[in-house]
ROSE-4610 file (N, C-alpha, C; in Angstrom, 1 decimal, always signed):
// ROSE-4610
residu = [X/X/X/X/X/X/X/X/X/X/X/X/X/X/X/X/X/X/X/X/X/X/X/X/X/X/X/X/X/X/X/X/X/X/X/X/X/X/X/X/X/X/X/X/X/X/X/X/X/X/X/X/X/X/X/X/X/X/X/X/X/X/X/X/X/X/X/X/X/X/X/X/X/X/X/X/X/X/X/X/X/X/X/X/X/X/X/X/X/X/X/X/X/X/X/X/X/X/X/X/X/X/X/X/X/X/X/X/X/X/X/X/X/X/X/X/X/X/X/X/X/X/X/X/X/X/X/X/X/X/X/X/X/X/X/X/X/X/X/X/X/X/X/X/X/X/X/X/X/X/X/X/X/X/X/X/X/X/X/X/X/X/X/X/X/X/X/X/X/X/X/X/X/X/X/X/X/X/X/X/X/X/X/X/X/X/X/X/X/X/X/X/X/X/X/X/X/X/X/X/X/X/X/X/X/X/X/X/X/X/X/X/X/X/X/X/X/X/X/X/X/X/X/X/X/X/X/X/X/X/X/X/X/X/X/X/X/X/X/X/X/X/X/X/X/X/X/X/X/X/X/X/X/X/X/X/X/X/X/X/X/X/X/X/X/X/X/X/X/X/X/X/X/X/X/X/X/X/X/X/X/X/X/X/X/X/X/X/X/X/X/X/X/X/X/X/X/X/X/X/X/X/X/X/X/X/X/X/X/X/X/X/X/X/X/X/X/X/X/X/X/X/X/X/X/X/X/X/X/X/X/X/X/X/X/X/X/X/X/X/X/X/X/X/X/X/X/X/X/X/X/X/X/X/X/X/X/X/X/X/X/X/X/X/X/X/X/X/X/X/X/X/X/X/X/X/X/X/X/X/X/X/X/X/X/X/X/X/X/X/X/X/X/X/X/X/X/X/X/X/X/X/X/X/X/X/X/X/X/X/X/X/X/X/X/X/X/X/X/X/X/X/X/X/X/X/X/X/X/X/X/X/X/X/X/X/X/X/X/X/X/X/X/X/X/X/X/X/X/X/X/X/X/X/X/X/X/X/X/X/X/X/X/X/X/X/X/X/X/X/X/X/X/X/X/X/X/X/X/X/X/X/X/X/X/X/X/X/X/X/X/X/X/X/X/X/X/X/X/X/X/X/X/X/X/X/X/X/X/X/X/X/X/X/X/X/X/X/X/X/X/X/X/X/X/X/X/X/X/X/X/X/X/X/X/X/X/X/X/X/X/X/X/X/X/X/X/X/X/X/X/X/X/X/X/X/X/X/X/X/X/X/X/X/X/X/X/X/X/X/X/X/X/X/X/X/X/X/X/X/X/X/X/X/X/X/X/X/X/X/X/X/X/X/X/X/X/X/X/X/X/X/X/X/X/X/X/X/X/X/X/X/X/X/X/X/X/X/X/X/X/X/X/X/X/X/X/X/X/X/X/X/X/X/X/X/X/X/X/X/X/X/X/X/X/X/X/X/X/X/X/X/X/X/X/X/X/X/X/X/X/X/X/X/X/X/X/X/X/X/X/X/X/X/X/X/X/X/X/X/X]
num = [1/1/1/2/2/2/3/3/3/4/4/4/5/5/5/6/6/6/7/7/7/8/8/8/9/9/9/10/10/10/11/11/11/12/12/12/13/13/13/14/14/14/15/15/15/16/16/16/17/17/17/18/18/18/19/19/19/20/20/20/21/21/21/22/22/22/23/23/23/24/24/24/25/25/25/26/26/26/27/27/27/28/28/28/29/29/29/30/30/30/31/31/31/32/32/32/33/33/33/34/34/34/35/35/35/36/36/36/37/37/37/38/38/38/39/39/39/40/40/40/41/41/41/42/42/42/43/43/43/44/44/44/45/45/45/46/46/46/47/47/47/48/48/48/49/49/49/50/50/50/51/51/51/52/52/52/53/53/53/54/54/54/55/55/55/56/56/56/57/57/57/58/58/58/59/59/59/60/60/60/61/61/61/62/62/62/63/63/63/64/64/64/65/65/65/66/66/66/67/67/67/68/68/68/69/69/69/70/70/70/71/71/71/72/72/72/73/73/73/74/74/74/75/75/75/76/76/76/77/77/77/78/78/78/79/79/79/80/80/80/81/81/81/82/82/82/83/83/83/84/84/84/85/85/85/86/86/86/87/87/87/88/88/88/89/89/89/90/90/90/91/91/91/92/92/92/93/93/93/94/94/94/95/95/95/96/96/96/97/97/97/98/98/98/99/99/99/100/100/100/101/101/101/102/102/102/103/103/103/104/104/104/105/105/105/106/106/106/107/107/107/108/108/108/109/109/109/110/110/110/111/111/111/112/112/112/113/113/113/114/114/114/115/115/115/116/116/116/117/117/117/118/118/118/119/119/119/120/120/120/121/121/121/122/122/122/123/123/123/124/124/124/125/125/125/126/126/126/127/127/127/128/128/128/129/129/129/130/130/130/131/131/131/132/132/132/133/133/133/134/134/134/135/135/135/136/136/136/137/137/137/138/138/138/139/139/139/140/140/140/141/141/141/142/142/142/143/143/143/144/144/144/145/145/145/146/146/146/147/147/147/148/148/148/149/149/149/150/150/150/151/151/151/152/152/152/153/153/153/154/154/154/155/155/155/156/156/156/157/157/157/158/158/158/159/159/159/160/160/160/161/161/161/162/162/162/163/163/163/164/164/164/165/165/165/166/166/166/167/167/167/168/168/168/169/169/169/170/170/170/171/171/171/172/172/172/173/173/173/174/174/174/175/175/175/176/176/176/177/177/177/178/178/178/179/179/179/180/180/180/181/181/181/182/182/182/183/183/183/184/184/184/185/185/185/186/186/186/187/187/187/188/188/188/189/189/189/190/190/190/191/191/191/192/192/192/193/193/193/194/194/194/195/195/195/196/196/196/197/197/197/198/198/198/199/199/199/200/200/200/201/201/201/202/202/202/203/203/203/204/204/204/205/205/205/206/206/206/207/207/207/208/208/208/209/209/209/210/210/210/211/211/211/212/212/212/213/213/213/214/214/214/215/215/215/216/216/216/217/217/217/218/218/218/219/219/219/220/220/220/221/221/221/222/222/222/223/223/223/224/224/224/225/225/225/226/226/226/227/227/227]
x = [+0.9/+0.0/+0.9/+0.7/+1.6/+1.1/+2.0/+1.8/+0.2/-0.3/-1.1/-2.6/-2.5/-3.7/-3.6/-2.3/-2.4/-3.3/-2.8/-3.4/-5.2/-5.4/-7.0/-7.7/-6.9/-7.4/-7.7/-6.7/-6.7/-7.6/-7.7/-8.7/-10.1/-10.5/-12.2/-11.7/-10.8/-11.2/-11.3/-10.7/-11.0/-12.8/-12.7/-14.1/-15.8/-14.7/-15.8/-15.9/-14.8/-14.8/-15.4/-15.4/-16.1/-17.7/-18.0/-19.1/-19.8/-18.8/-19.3/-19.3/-18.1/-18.3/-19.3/-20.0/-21.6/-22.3/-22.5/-23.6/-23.3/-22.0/-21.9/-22.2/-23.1/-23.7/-22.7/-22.3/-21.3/-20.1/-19.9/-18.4/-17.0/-17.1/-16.2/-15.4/-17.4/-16.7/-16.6/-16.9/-16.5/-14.9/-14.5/-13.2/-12.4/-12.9/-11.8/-11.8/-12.8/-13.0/-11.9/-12.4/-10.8/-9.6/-9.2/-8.1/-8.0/-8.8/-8.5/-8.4/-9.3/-9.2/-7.7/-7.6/-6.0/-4.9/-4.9/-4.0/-4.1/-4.9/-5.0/-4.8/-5.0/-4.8/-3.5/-2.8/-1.3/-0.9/-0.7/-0.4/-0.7/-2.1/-2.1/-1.2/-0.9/-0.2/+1.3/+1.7/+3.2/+3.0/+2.0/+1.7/+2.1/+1.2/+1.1/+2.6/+2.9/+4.9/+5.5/+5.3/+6.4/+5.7/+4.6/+4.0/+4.8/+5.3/+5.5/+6.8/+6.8/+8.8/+9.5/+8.3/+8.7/+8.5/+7.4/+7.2/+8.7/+8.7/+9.8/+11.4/+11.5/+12.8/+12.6/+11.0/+11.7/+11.3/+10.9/+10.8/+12.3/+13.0/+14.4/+15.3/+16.4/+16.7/+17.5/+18.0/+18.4/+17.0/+15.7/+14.4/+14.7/+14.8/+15.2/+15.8/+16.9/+18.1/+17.1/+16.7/+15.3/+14.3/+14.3/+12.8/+12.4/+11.2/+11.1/+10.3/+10.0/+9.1/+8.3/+6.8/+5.4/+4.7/+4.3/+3.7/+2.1/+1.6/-0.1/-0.8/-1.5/-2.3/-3.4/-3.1/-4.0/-5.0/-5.3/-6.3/-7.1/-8.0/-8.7/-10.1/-10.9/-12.0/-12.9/-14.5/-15.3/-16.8/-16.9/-18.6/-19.4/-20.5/-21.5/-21.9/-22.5/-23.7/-24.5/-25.4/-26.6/-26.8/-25.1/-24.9/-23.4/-22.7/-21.1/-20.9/-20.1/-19.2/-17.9/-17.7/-16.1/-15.1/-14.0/-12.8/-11.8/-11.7/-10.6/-8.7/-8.0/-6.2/-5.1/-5.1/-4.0/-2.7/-2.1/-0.9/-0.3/+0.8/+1.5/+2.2/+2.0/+2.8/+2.4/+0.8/+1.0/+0.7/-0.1/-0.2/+1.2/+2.4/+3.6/+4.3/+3.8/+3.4/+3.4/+4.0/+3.1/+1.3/+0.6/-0.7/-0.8/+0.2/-0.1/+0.1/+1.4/+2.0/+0.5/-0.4/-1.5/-2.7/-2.8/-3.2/-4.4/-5.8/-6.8/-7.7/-8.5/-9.0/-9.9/-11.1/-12.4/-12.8/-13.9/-14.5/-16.0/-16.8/-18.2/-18.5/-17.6/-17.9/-16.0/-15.2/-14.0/-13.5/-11.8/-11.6/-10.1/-8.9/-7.6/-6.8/-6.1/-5.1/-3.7/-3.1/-1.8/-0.8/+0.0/+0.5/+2.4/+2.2/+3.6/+5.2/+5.8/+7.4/+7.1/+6.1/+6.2/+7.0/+7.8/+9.1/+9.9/+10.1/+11.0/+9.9/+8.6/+7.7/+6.5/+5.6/+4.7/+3.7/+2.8/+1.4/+0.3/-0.3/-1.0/-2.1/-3.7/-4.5/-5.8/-6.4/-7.1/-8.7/-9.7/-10.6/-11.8/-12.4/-12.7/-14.5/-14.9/-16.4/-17.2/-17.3/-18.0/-19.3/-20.1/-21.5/-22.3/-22.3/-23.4/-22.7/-22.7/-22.3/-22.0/-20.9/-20.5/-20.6/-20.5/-20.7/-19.5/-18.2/-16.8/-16.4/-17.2/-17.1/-17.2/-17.8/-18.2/-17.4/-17.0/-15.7/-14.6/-13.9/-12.7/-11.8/-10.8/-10.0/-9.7/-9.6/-9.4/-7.8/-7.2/-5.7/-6.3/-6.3/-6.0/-4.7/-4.6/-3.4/-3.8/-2.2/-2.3/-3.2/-3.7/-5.2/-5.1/-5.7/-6.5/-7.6/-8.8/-10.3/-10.5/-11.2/-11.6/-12.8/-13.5/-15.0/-16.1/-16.0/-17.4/-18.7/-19.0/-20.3/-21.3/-22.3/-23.2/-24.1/-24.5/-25.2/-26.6/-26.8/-28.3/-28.4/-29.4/-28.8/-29.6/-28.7/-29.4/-28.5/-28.1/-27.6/-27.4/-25.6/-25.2/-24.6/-25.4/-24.9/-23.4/-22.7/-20.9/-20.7/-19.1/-18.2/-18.4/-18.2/-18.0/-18.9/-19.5/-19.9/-19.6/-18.5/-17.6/-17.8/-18.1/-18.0/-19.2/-20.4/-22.0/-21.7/-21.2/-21.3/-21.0/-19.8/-19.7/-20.5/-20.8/-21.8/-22.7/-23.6/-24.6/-24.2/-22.9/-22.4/-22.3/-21.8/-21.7/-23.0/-24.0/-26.0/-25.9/-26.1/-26.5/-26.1/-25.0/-23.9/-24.7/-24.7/-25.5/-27.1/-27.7/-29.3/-29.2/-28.2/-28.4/-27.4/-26.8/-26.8/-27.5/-28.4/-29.4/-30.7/-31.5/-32.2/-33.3/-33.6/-34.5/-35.6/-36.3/-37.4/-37.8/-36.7/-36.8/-37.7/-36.8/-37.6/-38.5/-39.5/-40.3/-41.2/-41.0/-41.6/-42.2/-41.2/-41.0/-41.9/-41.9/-42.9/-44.3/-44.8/-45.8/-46.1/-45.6/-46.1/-46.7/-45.8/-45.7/-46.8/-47.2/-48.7/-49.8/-49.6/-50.7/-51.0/-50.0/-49.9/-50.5/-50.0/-50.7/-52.0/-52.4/-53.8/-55.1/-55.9/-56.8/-57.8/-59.4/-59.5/-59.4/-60.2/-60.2/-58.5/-58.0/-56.0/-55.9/-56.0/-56.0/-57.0/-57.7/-59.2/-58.2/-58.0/-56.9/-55.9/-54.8/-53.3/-53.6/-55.0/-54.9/-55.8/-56.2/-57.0/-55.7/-54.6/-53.8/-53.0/-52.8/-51.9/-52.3/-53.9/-54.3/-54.0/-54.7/-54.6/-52.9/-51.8/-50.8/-49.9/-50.5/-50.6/-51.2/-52.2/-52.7/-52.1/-51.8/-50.7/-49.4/-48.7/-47.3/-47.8/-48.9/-49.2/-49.4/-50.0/-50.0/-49.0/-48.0/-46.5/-46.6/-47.5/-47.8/-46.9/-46.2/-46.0/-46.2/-45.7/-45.6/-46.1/-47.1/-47.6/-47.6/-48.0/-48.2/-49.7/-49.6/-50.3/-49.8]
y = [-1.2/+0.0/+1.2/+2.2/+3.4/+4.2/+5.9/+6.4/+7.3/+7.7/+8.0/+7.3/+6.0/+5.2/+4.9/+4.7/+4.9/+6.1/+7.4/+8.3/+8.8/+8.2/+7.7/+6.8/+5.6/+5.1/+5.8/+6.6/+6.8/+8.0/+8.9/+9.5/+9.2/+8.1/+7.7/+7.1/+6.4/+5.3/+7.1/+8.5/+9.1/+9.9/+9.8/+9.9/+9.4/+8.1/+7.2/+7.2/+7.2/+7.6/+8.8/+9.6/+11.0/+10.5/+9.7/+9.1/+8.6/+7.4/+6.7/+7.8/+8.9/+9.3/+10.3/+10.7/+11.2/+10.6/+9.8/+8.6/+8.1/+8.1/+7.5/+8.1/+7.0/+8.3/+7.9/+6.6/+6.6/+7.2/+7.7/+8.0/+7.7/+6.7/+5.4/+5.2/+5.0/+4.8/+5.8/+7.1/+8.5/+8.7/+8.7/+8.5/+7.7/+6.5/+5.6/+6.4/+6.5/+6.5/+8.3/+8.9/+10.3/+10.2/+8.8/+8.4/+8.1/+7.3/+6.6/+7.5/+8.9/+10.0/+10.8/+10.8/+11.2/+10.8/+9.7/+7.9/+8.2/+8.3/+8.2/+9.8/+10.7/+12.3/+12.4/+11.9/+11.9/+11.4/+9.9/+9.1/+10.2/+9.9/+10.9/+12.3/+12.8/+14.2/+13.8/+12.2/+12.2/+11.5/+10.4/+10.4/+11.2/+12.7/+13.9/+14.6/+14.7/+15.0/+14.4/+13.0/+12.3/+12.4/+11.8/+12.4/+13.8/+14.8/+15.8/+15.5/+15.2/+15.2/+14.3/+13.6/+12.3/+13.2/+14.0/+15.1/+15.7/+16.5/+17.4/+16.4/+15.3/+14.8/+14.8/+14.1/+13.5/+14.8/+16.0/+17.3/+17.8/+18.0/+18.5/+17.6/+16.8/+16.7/+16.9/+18.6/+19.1/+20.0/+19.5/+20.0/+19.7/+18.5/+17.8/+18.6/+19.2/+19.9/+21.5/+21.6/+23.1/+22.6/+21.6/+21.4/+21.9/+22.7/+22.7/+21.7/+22.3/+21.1/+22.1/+21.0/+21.1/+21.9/+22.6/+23.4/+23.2/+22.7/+22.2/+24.1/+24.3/+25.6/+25.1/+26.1/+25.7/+26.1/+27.7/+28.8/+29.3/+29.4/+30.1/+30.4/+31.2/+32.3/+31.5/+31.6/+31.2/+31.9/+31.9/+32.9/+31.6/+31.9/+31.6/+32.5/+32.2/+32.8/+31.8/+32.0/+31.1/+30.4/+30.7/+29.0/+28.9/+28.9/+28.8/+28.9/+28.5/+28.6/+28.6/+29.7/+30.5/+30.3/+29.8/+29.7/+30.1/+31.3/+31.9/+31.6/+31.8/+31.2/+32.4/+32.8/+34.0/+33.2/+33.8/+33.4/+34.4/+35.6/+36.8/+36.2/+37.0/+37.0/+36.0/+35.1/+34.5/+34.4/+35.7/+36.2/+36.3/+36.3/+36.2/+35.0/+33.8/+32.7/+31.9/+31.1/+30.8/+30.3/+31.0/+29.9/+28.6/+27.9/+26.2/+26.0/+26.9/+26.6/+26.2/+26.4/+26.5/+25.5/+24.4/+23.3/+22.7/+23.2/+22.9/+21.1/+20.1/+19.6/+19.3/+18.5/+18.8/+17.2/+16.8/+15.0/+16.1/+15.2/+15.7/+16.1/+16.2/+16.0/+17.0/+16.9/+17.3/+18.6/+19.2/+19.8/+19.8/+19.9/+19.9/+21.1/+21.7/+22.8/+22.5/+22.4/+22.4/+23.7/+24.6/+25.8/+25.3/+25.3/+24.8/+26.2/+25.7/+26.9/+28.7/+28.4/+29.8/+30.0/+31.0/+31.4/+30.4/+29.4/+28.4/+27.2/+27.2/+26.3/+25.6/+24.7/+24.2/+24.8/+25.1/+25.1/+24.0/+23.5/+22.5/+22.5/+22.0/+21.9/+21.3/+20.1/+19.2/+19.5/+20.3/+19.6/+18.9/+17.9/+16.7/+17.0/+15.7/+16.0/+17.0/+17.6/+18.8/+19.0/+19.3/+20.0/+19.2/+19.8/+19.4/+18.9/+18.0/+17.4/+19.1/+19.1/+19.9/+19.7/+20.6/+20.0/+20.6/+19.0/+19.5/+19.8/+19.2/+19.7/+21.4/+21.7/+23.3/+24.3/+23.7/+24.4/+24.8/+26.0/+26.2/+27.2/+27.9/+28.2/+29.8/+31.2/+32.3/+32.4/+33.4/+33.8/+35.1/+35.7/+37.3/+37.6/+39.0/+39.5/+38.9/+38.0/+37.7/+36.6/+35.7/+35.0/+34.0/+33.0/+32.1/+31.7/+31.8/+31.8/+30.5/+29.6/+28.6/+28.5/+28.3/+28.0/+27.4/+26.7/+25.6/+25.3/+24.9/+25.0/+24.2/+24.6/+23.8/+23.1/+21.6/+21.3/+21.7/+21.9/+22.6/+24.2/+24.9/+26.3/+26.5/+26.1/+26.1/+26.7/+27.6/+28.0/+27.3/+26.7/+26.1/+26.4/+25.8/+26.2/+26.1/+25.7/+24.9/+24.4/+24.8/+24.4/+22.6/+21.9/+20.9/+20.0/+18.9/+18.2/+18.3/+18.0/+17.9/+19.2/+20.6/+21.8/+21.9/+21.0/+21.2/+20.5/+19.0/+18.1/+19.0/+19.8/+20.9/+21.5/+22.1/+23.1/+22.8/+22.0/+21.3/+20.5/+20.2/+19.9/+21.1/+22.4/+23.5/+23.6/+23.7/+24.1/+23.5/+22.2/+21.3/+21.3/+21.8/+21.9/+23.2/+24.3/+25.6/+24.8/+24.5/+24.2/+23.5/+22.4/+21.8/+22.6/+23.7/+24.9/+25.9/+25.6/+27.0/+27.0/+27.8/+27.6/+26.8/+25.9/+24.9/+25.4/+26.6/+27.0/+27.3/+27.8/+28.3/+26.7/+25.6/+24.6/+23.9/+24.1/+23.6/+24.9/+25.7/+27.0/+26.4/+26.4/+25.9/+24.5/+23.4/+22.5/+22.6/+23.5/+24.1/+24.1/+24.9/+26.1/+25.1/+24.0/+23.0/+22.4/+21.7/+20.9/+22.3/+23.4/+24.0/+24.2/+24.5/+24.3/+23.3/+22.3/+20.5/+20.0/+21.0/+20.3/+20.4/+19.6/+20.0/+20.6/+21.8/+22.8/+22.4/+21.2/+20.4/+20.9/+20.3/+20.4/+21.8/+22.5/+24.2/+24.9/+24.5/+25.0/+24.3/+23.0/+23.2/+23.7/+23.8/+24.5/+25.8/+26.3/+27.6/+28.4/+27.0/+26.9/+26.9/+26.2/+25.7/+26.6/+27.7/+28.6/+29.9/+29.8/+31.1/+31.0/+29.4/+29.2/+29.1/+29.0/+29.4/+30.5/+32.0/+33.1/+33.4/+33.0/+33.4/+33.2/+31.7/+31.1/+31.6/+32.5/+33.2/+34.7/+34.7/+36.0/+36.4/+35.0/+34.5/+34.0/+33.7/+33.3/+31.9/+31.2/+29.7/+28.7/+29.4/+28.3/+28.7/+27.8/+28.2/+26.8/+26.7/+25.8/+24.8/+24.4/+23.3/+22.7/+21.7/+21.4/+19.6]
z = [+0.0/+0.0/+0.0/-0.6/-0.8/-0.3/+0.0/+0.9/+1.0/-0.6/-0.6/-0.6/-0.4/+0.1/+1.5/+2.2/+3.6/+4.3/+3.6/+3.7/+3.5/+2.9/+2.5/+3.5/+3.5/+4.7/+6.2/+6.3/+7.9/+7.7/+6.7/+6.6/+6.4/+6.0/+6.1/+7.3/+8.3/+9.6/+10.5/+10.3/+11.2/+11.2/+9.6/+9.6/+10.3/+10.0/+11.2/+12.3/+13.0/+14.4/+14.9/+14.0/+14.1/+14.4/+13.9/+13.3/+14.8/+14.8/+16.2/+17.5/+17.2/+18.6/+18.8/+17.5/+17.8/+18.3/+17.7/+18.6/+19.9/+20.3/+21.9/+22.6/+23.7/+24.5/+26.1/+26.1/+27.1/+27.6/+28.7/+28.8/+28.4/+28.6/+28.3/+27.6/+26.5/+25.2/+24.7/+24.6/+24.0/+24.5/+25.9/+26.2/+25.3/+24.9/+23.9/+22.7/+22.1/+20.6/+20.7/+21.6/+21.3/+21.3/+22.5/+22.2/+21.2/+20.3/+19.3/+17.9/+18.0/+17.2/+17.2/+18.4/+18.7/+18.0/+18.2/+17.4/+16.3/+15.5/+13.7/+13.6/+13.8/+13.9/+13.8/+14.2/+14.7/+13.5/+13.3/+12.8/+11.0/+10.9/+9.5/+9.1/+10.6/+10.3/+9.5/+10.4/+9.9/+8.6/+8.1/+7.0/+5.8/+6.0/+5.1/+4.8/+6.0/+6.0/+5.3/+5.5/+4.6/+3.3/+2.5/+1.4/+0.8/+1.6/+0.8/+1.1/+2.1/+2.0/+0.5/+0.0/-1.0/-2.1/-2.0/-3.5/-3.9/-2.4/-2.6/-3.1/-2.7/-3.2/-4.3/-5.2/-6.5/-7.8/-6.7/-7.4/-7.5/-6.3/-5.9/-5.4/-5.8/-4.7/-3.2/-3.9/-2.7/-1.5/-1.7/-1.2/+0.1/+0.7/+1.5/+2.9/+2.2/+3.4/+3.7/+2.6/+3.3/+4.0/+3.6/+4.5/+5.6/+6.1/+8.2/+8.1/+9.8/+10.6/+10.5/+11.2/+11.3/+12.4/+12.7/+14.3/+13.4/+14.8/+14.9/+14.8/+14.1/+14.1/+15.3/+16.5/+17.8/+17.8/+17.2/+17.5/+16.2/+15.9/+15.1/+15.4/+14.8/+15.0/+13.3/+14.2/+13.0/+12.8/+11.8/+11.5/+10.7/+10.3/+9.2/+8.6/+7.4/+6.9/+6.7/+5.1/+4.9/+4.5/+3.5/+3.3/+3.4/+4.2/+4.4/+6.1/+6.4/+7.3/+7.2/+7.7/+7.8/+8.6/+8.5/+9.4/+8.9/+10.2/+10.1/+10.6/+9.8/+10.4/+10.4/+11.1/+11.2/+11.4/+9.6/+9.5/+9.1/+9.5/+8.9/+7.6/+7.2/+4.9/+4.5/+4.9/+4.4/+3.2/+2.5/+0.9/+0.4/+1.0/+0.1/-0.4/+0.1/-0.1/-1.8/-2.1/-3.5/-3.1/-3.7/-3.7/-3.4/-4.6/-4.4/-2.7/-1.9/-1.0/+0.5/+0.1/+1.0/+0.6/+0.6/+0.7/+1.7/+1.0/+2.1/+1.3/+2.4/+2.1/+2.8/+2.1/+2.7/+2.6/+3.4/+3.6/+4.1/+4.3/+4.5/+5.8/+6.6/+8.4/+8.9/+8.2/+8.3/+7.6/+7.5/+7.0/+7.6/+6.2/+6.6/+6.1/+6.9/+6.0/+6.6/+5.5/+5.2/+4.8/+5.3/+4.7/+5.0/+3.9/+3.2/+3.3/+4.0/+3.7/+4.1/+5.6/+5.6/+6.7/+5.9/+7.2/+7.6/+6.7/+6.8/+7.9/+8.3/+8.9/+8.0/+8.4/+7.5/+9.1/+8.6/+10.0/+9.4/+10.0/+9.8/+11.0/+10.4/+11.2/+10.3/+11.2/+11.2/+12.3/+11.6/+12.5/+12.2/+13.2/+12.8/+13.2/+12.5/+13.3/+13.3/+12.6/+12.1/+12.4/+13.0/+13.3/+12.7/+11.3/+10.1/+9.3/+8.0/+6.9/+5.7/+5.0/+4.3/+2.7/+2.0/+0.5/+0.2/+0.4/-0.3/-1.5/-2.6/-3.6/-4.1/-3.7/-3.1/-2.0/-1.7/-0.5/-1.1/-0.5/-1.2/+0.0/-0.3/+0.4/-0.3/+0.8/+0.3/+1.1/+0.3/+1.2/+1.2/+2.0/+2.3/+3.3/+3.5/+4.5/+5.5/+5.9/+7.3/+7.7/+6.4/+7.3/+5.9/+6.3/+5.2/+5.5/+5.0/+5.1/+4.4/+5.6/+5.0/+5.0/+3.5/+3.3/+3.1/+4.4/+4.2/+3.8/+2.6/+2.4/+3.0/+3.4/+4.2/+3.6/+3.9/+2.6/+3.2/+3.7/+4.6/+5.0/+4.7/+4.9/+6.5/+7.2/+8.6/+9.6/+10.7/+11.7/+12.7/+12.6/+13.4/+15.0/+15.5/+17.3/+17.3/+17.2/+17.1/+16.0/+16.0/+14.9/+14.6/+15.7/+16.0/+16.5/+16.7/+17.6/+19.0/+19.0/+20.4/+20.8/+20.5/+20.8/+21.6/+20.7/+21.5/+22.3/+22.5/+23.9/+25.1/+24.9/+25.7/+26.4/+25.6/+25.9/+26.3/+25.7/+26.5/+27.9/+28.3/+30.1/+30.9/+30.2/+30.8/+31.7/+30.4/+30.5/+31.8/+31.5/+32.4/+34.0/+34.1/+35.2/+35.9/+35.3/+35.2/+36.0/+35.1/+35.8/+36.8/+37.1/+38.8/+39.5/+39.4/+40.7/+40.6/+39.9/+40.0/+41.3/+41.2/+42.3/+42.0/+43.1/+42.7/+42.5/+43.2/+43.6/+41.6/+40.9/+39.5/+38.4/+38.7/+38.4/+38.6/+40.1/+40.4/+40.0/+39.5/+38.9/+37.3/+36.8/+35.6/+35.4/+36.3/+36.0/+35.9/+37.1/+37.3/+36.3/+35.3/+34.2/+33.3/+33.3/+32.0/+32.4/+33.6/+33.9/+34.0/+33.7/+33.9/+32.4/+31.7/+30.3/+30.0/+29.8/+29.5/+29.8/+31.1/+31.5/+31.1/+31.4/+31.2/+32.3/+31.7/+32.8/+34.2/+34.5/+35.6/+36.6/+35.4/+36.4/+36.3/+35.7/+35.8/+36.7/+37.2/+37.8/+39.7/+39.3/+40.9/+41.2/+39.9/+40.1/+41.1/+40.1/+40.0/+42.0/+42.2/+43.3/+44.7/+44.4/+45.5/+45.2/+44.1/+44.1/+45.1/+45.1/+45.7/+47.1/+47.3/+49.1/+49.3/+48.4/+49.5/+49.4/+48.6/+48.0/+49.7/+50.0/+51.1/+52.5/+52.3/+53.6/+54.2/+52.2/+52.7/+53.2/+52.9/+53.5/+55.1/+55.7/+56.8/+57.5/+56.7/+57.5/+57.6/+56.4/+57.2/+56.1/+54.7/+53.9/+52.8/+51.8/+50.5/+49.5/+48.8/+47.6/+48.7/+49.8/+51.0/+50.2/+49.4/+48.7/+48.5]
């Protein structure tokens, strides 16, 4: 198997994993399967290196002795519109750049950039698991000052909460973490509302009966919804 079907491979087994680790709803197994996203992430990056390190020989072969090393791109900033999603890379000169030297690729759930010989470094960044499914064929890559804009096409024109899957799991523990220190009195408010909502007159005609009598009770000092 050569280097560029290696590369294929580990690229659809990370897509899958992407895959499974939506659907897990266990700890566990969400714990394994990142390790295991980690493992091929890795593995793919030195993949891609050597791939170009092999271009560059049998293009040059003094390519070799210029070559840099790879720094992981940590940080970037993202928007949408209505049908795109935007990711932004702050990279300085990197319009001084050859074009080819800037290398993005796209899978339906994923998205890879590659920036080739700037300032004698490659930057590189992989992220995986993507919110919503993208239409790669449609995606493309802008250079401006200082920045390369990567642009996702959405195949749904719908407004995504997160970049990522992984980004909502988040967020949604945050929420959750938030609602059980909140005050209880706020949720047993909140239920209320929902059976008074749901009921019928009968269950409204009592809510609305036990709310008065203990409207009256805290007025009296005696209690509150004592029902």
């Amino acid at each position: 198997m050569d280097i560029t079907e290696q590369i294929n491979q580990l690229e659809a087994d990370l897509q899958e994993l992407g895959s499974l680790l939506e659907k897990a709803e266990r700890k566990r197994v969400q714990e394994l399967l990142k390790q295991e996203q980690k493992k091929v992430e890795k593995e793919l990056t030195t993949k891609r290196q050597q791939k170009e390190q092999q271009a560059k020989r049998e293009a040059d072969p003094s390519a070799a002795s210029k070559a840099g090393y790879t720094v992981k791109i940590t940080s970037y900033a993202w928007d949408q519109s209505e049908k795109f999603v935007k990711i932004y890379l702050d990279l300085k000169d990197v319009q001084k750049i050859p074009p080819e030297n800037v290398e993005v690729s796209f899978t339906e759930r994923s998205f890879s950039v590659l920036v080739k010989d700037l300032k004698g470094k490659n930057h590189q960044i992989t992220v995986l698991n993507l919110l919503h499914p993208i239409d790669e064929k449609d995606s493309y890559k802008k250079i401006k000052t200082d920045m390369v804009l990567v642009m996702c096409k959405k195949q749904t024109a719908k407004k995504w909460e997160c970049l990522t899957a992984a980004d909502k799991q988040s967020k949604e523990k945050d929420k959750a973490n938030v609602d059980e220190n909140g005050d209880p009195s706020d949720g047993l408010m909140s239920m209320l509302k929902k059976i008074y909502d749901d009921g019928d007159d009968e269950m409204k005609r009592t809510i609305n009966k036990a709310w008065s009598e203990s409207q009256e009770k805290k007025i009296r000092g005696e209690g509150m919804l004592d029902f």
